[in-house]
C-alpha positions in Angstrom: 72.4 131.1 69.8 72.0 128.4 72.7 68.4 129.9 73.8 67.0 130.2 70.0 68.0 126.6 69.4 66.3 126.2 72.4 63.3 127.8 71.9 63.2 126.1 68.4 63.9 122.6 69.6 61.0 123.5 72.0 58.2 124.4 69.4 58.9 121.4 66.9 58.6 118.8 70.0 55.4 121.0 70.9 53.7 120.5 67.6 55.0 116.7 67.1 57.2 117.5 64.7 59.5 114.0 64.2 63.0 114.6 64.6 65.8 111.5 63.2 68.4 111.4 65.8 71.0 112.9 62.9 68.1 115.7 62.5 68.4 115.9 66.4 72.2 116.6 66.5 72.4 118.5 63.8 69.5 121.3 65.6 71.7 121.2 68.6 68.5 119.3 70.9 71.1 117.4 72.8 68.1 116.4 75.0 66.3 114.8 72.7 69.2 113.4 70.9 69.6 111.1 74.8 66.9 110.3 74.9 66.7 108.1 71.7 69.8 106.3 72.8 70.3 103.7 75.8 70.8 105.0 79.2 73.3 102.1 80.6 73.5 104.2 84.1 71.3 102.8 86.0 71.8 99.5 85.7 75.8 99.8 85.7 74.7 101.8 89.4 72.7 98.9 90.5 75.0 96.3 89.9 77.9 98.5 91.1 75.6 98.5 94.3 75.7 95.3 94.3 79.7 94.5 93.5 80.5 97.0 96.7 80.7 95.2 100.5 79.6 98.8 102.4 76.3 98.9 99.5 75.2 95.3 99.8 71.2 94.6 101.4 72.6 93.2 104.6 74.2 96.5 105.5 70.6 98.0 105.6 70.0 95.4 108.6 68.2 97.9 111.5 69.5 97.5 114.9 67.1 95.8 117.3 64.8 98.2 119.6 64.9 96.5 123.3 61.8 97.5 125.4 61.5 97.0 129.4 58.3 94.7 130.8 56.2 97.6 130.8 57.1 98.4 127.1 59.5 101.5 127.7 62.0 101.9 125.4 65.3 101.2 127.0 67.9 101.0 124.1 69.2 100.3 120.7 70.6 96.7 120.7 73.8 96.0 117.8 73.0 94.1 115.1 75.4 92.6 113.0 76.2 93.4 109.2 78.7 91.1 107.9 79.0 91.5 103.8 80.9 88.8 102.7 83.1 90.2 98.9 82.3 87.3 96.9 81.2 89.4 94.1 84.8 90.4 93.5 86.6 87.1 94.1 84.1 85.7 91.4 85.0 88.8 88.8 88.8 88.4 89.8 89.0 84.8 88.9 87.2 85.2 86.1 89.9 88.2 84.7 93.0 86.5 85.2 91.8 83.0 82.9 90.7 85.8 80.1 93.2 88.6 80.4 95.4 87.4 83.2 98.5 87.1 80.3 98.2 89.7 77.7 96.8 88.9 74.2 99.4 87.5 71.6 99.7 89.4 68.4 100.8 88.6 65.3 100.3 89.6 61.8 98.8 87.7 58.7 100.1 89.4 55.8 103.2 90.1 53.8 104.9 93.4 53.2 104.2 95.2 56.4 106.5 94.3 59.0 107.2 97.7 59.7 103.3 98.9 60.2 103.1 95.7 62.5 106.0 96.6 64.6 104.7 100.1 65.1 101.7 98.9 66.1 103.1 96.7 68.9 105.3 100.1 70.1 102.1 101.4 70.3 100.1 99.2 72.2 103.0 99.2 74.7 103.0 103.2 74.7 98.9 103.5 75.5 98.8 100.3 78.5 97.0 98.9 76.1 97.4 95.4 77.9 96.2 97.0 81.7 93.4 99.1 80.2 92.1 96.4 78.7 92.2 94.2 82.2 90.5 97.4 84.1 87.8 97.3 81.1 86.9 93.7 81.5 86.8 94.0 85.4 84.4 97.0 85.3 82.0 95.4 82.7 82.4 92.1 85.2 81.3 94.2 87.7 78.9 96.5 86.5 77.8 94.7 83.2 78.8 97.9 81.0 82.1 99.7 80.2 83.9 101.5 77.4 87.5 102.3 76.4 87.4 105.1 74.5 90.3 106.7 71.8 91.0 110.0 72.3 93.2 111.3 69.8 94.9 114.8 70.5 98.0 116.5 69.8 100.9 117.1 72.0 103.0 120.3 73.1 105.1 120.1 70.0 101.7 119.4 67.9 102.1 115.8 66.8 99.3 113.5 66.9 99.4 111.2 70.3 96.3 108.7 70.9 95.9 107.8 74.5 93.0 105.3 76.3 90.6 106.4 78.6 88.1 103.9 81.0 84.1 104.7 81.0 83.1 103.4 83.8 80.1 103.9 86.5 82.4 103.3 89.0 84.7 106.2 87.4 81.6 108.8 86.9 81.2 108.7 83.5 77.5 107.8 82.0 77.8 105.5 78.9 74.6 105.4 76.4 74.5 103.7 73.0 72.6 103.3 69.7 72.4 100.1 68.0 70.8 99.2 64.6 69.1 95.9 63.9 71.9 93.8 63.2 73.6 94.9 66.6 76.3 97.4 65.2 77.1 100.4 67.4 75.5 103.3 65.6 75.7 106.2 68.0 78.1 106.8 71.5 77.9 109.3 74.0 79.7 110.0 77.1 78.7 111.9 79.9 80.3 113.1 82.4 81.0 116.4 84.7 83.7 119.2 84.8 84.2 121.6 87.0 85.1 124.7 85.6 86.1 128.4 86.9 83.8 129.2 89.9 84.3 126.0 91.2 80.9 125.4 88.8 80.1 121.7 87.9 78.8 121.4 84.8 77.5 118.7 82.7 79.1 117.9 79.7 78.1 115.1 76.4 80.7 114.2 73.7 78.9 112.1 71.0 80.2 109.9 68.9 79.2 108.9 65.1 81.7 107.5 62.3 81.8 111.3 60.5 81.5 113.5 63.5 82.2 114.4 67.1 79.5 116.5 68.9 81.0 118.0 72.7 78.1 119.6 73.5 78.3 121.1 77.3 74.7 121.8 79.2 74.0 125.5 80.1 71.5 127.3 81.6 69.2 127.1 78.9 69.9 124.4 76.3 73.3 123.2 75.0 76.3 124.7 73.6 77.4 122.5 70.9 81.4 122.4 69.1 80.7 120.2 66.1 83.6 118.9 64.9 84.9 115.5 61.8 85.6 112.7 63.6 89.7 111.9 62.1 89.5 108.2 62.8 86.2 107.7 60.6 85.0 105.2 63.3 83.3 105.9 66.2 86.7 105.3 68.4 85.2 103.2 71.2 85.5 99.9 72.3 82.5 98.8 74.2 81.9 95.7 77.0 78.7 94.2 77.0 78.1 91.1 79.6 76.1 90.2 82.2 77.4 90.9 85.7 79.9 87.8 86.9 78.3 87.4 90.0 74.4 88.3 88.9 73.6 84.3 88.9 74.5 83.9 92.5 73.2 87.2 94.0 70.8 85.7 96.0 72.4 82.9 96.8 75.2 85.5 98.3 72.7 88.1 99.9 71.3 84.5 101.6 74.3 83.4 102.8 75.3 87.3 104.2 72.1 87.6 105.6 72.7 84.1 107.5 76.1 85.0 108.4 74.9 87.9 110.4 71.8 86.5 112.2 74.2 84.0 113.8 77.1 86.8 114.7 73.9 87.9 117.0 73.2 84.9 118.3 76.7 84.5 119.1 76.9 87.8 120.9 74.0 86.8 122.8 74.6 83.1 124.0 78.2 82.4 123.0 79.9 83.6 126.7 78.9 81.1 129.4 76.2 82.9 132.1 76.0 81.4 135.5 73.0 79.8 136.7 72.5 80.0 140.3 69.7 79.0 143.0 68.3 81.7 145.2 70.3 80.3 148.2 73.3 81.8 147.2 72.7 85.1 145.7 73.3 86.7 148.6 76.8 85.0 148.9 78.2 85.9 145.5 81.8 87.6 145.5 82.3 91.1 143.7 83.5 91.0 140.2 86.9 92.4 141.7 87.7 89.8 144.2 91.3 88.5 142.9 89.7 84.5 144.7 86.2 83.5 144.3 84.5 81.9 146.7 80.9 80.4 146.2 78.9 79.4 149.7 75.9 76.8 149.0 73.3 76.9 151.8 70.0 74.2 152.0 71.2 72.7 148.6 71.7 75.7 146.8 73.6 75.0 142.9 75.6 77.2 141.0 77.1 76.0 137.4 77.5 77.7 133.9 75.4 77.5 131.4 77.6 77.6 128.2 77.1 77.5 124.2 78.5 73.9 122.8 78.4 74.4 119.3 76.0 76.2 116.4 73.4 74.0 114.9 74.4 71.1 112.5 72.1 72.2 109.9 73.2 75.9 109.7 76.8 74.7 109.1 75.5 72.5 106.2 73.8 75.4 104.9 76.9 77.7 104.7 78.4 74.8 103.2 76.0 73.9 100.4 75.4 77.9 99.7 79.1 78.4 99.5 79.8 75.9 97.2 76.8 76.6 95.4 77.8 80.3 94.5 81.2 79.2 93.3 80.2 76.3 91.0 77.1 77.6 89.6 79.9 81.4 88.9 81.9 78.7 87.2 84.7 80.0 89.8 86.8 77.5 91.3 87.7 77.8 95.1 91.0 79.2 95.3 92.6 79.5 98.7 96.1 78.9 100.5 95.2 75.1 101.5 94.2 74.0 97.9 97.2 76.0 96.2 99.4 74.4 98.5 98.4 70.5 97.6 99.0 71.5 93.8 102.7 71.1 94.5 104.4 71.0 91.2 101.3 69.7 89.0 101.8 71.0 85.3 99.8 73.7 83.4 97.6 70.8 81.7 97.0 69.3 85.3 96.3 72.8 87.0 94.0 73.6 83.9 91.9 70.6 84.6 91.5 71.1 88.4 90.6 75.2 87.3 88.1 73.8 84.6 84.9 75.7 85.8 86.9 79.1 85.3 88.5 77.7 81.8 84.7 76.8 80.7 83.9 81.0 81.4 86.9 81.6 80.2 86.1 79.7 76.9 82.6 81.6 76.7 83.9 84.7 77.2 85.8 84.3 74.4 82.9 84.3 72.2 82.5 88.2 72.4 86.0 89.2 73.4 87.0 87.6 70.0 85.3 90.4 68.1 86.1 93.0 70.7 89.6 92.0 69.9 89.0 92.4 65.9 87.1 95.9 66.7 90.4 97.2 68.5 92.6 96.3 66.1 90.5 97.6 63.2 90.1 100.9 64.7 93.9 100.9 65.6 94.6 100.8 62.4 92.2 103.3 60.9 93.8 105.7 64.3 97.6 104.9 62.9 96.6 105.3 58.9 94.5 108.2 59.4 96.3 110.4 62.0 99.3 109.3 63.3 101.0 107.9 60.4 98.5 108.8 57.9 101.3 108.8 55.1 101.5 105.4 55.4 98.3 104.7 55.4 98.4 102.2 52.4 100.6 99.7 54.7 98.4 100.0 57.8 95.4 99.1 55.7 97.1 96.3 54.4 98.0 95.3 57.8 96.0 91.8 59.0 96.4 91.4 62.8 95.8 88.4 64.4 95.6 87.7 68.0 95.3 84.7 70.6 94.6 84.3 73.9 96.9 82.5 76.1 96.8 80.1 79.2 96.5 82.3 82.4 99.3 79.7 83.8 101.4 79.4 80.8 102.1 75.8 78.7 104.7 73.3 79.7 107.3 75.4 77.3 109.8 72.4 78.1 107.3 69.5 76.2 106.4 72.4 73.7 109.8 73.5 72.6 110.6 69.8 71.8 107.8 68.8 69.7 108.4 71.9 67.5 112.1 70.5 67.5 110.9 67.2 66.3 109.0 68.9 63.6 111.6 71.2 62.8 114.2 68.1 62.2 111.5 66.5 60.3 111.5 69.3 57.8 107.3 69.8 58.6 108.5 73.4 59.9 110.2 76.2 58.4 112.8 77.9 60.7 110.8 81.3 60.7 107.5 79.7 62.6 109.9 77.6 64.8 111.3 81.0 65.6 107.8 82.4 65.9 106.0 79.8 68.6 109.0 79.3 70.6 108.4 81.1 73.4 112.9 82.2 73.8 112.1 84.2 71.1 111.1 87.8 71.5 111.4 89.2 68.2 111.5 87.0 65.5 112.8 89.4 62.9 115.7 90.3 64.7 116.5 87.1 65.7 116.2 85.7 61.8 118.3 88.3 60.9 121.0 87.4 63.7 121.1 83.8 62.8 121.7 84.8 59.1 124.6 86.9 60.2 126.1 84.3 61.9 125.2 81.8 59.0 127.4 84.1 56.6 130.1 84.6 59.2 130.3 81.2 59.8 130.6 80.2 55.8 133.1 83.1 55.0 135.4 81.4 57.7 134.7 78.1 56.1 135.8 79.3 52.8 138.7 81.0 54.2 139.9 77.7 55.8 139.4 75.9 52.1 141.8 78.6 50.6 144.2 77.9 53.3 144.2 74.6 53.1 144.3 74.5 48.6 147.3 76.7 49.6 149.1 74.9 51.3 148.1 71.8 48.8 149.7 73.6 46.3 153.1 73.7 47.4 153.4 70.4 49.0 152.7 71.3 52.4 148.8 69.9 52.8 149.2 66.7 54.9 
């Protein structure tokens, strides 16, 4: 069946015949189907070139040929490589002020407490809150990555969902179809199995809202399983950015490059070398005499000719490129000596000496916003449509909301006692004083505790009035 496809596929290309990517899929011309959608390989590999210290330009620095007066070749003379990892201190930093506290959830409508609270059992179950940090730091990295859905059913065949990273880094091969307006149309993964034989084999599942094609490449064309897709979205969550550290790249591979020329120089002219007149070469001791002693005939000098210090400018110049690649990454420099001045400075004061990284962090927010409202709407499509699809009706109902919080937390102490100001005010209702103190874990349970204790506490009241009317009664009441 795979080689009449094939051969089909073959003859309507020949003759021009224009094929819709749907019309594509649906003939089995996996091939052709590709190549309509965006290859994101290559640049993920150059930019993962890039982000890796044993990849970078200065490691293709070619040691230095030394040649005798004559112009022999005597010998291969070291050159230094010295990558220096900025590429991932800039991506790290600018992780933790995104994701470096997980996303705050909550829900925005009435009725579905229970759909909500599955729904944070869930996130907890798939690591949604570390997938979501590996996702972020191989798009920072590589410019592209993907968390894909994968719905599947367990031993004792009940419906499980689980996350799984796309990454360059990873192997996979991420391509995507977009229509005008910027909506994901089309996904396909790519990636490679090796199967019995010890055979590698190359394998495509694509991804529309309706259906799942897992096509698998073989000697001559594809063998296809087409298949619904259950979530009736295409169950991917896709990273788009530009690199972290792409801005600064040359500044870095300047800086690298720099760093290395003067490791050689150092080699070279760093040790002191004696200097000594020819009227006492003939009067130097052996390198293994324990004492030394240096014999000067007809004015004969000996001294040492040593290295003071590296040149002014090209210590300015490490300088200004260093701090150049931080400021213009927006990545403040972080390191033992300038944690340790902090001392005890408050989130608001730490927050205003890490403001480059809170201005990315801010602008990052303008896409991870609607990747946050794209993972919650195809969560809930996953829980109302196979998980939990028979209560389906309260999942679609569900509104999820979510925030993202301080990578260094808030001063909880000044927080806790405005909302207690407003609270005793009456401009708060106990339930959202509940909800933003941060004591609270579960605001339900606690709610339902504090009524408890509310009726507990009045049954003992009224139980102390009948004693006391009693007692009244017959005389004994003070």
């Amino acid at each position: 069946m795979g080689l009449i496809n094939a051969i089909q596929n073959e003859i309507k290309a020949a003759v021009g015949y224009q094929q819709s990517f749907a019309e594509l899929l649906a003939s089995r011309d996996v091939t052709r189907a590709l190549s309509m959608m965006r290859d994101r390989s290559e640049s993920a590999a150059k930019f993962r070139k890039e982000y890796e210290i044993n990849t970078h330009k200065v490691m293709e620095r070619e040691d230095r040929a030394v040649y005798d007066k004559k112009g022999n070749f005597l010998r291969w003379s070291k050159r230094n490589k010295i990558p220096i990892p900025y590429q991932p201190f800039i991506n790290e930093i600018a992780l933790v002020f995104l994701y470096g506290r997980p996303v705050k959830w909550s829900q925005g409508s009435e009725g579905t407490d229970d759909a909500f609270s599955y729904y944070q059992n869930l996130m907890g179950e798939i690591r949604f809150n570390s997938i979501i940090r590996e996702a972020k730091r191989a798009a920072g990295a590589e410019g592209v990555s993907a968390i894909l859905y994968h719905c599947y059913k367990d031993e004792d065949n009940n419906p499980r969902l689980l996350l799984n990273l796309l990454s360059h880094e990873n192997g996979d091969t991420i391509y995507i179809v977009k229509d005008q307006y910027k909506r994901l149309t089309s996904f396909a993964w790519g990636y490679y199995l090796t199967e019995a034989g010890n055979r590698t084999v190359y394998h495509v599942d694509i991804y529309t809202a309706d259906t799942i094609y897992r096509a698998k490449r073989e000697s001559v064309g594809w063998e296809v399983l087409v298949m619904p897709n259950p979530v009736g979205k295409i169950p991917v969550l896709l990273f788009e950015q530009v690199p972290e550290h792409s801005s600064v790249q040359p500044l870095i591979e300047k800086i690298e490059d720099s760093e290395s020329t003067e490791a050689d120089v150092i080699d070279r002219f760093a040790n002191p070398a004696m200097v000594a007149t020819a009227e006492i070469l003939n009067s130097l001791p052996k390198a293994e005499d324990e004492a030394k002693l240096y014999i000067l005939k007809n004015g004969g000098d000996v001294r040492y000719l040593t290295w003071d210090q590296a040149s002014e400018s090209k210590r300015n110049q490490f300088e200004r490129l260093d701090k150049h690649i931080l400021s213009k990454s927006f990545t403040p420099n972080i390191d033992f000596d300038n944690m340790k001045s902090l001392g005890n400075l408050s989130a608001k004061a730490i927050r205003k000496i890490m403001l480059l990284a809170v201005i990315k962090a801010e602008r990052h927010k303008e896409k991870h916003d609607g990747y946050m409202n794209r993972h919650a709407s195809i969560m809930k499509a996953i829980m109302g449509n196979v998980l939990d699809y028979r209560n389906k009706a309260q999942y679609d109902a569900l509104v999820l909301r979510h925030e993202f919080q301080e990578p260094f937390g808030d001063d909880v102490s000044e927080m806790l006692a405005d909302l207690s100001k407003q609270y005793n005010d009456g401009a708060l209702s106990r339930e959202t004083y509940l909800e933003m103190s941060y004591l609270v874990k579960d605001v339900k349970a606690e709610m339902d505790r504090i009524k408890q204790e509310e009726a507990e506490r009045m049954a003992q009241q009224l139980e102390q009035q009948r004693e006391l009317n009693k007692m009244d009664a017959f005389g004994e009441a003070e």
